[in-house]
N, C-alpha and C positions, 0 to 999 in steps of 0.2 A: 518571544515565546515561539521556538518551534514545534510545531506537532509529526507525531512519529507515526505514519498510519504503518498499522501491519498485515499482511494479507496472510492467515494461515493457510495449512496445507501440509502436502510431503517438504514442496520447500517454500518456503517462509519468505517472503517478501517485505519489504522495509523501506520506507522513504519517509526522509527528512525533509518538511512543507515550512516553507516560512506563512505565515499568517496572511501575507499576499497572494499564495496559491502558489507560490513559485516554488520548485524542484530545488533542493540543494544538493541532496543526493540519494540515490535509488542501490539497491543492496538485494540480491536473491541466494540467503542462508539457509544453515539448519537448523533446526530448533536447539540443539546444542549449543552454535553461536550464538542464538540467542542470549544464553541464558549469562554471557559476559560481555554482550554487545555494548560500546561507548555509547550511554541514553544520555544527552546533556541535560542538566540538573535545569530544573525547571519545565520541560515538555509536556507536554500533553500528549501521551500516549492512546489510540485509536486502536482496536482491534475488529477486524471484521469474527462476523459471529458465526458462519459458513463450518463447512469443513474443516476439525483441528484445531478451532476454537481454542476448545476448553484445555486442548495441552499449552498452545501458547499463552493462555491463561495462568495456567498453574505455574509457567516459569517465571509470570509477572508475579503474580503474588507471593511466591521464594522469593524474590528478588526487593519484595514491599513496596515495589512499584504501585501505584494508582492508575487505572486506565479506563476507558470508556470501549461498549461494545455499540458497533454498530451492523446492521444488515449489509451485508454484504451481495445482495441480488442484483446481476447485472455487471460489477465492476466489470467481469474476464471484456465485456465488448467494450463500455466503458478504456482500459486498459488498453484495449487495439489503437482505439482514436487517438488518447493523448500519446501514445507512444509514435505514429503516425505524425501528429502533430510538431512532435520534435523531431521524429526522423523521414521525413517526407522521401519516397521511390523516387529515386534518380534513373535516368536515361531511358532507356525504354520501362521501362516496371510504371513509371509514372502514368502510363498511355493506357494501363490496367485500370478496369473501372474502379471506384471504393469500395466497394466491396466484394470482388475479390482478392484484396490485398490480403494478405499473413505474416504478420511479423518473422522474420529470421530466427528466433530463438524464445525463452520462454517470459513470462510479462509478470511475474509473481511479485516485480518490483514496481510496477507500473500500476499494477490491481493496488496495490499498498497504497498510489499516491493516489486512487481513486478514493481510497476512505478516505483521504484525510482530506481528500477536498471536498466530499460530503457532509466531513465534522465541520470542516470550516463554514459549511452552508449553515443557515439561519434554522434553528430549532432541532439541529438532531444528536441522538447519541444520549444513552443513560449511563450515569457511572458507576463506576465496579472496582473491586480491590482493597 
């Protein structure tokens, strides 16, 4: 069972989480791609509830998708870490305290894999669709 978290917004974030918490793949679209994005048959689909929501909403429910909505408070810093995590400052940038670091570009794929490693925590997420 992989789970799809999705980070709304202007752009739409997307990551594919195996049930281990592990990253298969991270994705920063538009809600138009969304709306023919490859969802493999059986996922469990995560929506942060944030900003933009309810349009990425509306393209799951066209779609007859099933999804669950979760708070989305916090993932953006959240999203620094783990992304950090996998791509650790090389050469000097390393010698930067943690928290001055800033990611290179934008994390709207990375926020996605925070919900979904939220869904995957014990007790959360209502469903919807």
């Amino acid at each position: 069972m992989v789970v799809v978290g999705i980070d709304p917004g202007r752009n739409v974030g997307v990551a594919f989480v195996q049930p281990d918490g592990r990253l298969e793949q991270a994705l920063i679209i538009t809600l138009d791609q969304l709306a023919t994005l490859n969802i493999p048959l059986g996922a469990t689909l995560v929506v942060g509830g944030g900003t933009g929501s309810e349009s990425v909403q509306a393209v799951l429910r066209q779609r007859r998708l099933a999804f669950v909505v979760l708070d989305e408070h916090g993932t953006s810093l959240e999203a620094s870490t783990l992304y950090f995590r996998d791509h650790p400052p090389r050469g000097l940038k390393r010698l930067i305290p943690k928290g001055l670091w800033w990611p290179p570009r934008p994390l709207d794929d990375y926020a996605a894999y925070a919900i979904a490693l939220r869904y995957l925590a014990p007790n959360a997420g209502t469903s919807c669709g």
